[in-house]
C-alpha positions as YAML, in Angstrom:
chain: A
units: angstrom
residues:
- id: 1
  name: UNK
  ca: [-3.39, 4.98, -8.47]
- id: 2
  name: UNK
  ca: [-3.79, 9.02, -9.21]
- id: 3
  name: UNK
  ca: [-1.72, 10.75, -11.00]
- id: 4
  name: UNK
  ca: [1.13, 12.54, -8.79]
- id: 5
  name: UNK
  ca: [2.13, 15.60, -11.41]
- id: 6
  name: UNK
  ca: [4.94, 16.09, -13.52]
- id: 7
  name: UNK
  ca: [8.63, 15.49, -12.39]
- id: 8
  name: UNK
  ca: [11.12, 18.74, -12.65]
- id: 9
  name: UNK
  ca: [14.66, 17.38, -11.58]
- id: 10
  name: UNK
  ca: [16.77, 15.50, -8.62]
- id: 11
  name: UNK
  ca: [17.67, 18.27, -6.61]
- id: 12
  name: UNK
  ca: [21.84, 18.11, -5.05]
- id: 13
  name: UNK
  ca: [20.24, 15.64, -2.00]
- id: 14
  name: UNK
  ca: [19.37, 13.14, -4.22]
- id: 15
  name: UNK
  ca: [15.62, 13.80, -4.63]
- id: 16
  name: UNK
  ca: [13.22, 13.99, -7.54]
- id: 17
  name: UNK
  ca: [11.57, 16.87, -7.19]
- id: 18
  name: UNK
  ca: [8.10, 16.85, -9.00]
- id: 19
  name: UNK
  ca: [5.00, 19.78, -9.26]
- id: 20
  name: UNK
  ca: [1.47, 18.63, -8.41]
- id: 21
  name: UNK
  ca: [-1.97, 19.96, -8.44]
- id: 22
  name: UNK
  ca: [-3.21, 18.49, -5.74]
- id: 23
  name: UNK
  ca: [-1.59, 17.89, -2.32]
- id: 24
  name: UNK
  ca: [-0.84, 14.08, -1.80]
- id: 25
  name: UNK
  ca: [0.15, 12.18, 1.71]
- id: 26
  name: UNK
  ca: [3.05, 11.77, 2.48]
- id: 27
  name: UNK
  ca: [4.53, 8.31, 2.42]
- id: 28
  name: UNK
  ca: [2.47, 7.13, -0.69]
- id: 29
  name: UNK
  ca: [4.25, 4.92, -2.86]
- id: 30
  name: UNK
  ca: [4.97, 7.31, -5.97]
- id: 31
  name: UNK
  ca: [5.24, 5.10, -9.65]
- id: 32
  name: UNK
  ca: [6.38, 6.18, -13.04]
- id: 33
  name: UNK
  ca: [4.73, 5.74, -16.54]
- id: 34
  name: UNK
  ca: [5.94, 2.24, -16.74]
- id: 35
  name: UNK
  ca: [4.08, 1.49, -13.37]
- id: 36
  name: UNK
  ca: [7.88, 0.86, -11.82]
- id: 37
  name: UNK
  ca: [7.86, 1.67, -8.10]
- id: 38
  name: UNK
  ca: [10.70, 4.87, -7.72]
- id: 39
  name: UNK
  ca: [10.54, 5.78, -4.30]
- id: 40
  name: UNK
  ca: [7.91, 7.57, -1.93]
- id: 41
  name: UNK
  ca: [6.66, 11.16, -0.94]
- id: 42
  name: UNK
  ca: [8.94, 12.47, 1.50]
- id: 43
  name: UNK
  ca: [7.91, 15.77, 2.29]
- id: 44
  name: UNK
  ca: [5.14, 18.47, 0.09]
- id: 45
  name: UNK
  ca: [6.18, 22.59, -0.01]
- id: 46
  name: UNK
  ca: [5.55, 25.55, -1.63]
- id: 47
  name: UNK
  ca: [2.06, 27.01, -2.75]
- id: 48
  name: UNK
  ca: [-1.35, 24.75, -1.76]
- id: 49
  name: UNK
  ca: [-2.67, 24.96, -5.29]
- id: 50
  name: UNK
  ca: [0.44, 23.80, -6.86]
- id: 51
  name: UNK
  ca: [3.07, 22.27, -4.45]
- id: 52
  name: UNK
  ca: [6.20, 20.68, -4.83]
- id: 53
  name: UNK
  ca: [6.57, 17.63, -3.79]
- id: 54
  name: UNK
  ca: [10.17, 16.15, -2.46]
- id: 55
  name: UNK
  ca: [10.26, 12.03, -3.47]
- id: 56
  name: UNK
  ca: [12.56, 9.99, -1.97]
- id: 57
  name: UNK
  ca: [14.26, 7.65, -4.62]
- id: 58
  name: UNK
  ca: [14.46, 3.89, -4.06]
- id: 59
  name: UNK
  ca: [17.68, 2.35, -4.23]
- id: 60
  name: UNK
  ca: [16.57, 0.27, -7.62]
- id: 61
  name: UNK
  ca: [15.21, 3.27, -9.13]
- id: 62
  name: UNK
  ca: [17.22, 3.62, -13.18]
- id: 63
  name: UNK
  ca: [18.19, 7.17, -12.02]
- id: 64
  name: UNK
  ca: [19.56, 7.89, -15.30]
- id: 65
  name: UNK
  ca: [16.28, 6.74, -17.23]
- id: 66
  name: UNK
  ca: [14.29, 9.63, -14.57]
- id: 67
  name: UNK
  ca: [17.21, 12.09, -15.71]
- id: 68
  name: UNK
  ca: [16.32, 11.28, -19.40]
- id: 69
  name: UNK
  ca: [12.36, 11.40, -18.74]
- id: 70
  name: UNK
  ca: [11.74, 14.67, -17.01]
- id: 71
  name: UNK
  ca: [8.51, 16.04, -17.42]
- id: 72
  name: UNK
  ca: [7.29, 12.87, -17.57]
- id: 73
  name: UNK
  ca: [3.98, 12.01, -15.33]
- id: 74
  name: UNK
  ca: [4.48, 10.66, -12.00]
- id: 75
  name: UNK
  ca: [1.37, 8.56, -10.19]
- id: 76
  name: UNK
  ca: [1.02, 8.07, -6.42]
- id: 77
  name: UNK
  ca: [-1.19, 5.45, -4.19]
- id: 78
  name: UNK
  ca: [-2.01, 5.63, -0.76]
- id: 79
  name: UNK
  ca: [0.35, 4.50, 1.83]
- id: 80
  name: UNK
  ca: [-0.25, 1.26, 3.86]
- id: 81
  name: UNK
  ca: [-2.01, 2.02, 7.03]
- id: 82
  name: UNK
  ca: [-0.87, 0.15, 9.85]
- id: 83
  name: UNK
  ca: [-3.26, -0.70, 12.56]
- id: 84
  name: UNK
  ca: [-2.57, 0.71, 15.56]
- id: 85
  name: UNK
  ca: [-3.93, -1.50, 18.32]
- id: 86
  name: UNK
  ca: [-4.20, -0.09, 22.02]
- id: 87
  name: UNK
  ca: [-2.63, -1.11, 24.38]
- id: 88
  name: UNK
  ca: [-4.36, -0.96, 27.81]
- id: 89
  name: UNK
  ca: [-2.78, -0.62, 30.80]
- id: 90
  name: UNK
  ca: [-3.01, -2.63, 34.05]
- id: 91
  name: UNK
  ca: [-5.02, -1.46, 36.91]
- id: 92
  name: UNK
  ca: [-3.27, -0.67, 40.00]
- id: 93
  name: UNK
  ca: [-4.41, -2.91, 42.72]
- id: 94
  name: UNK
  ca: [-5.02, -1.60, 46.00]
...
């Protein structure tokens, strides 16, 4: 795990809204100090040396214990790849 940045607020949508240094993908599992999962990066804006970063809050995220905590540090790890297999398609047969 990394460390994401620093969380600012839940914005009227529903998201935490958190400032970064460094750009992460989106889709990575995003954790609080406690190591509890809260949700995942939804979508990254504003400046490239310190975006904002929109996370998208899991239903048994303690909302009111994020409210409490703001400023507190946020970590991210990578999201799970899928393999993507190829699919080949059949030769037409003359």
């Amino acid at each position: 795990m990394k460390i994401l940045g620093n969380s600012l607020h839940i914005s009227n949508s529903g998201k935490l809204i958190a400032r970064s240094d460094k750009t992460p993908t989106p889709g990575g599992l995003v954790f609080d100090s406690n190591k509890n999962k809260i949700g995942k990066v939804s979508y990254v804006f504003g400046p490239t040396k310190k975006p904002y970063i929109s996370i998208s809050l899991f239903r048994s995220a303690d909302i009111d214990r994020i409210q409490k905590n703001y400023g507190e540090k946020l970590f991210v790890s990578k999201p799970n790849q899928k393999s993507r297999k190829r699919r080949r398609r059949p030769r037409n047969k003359k």
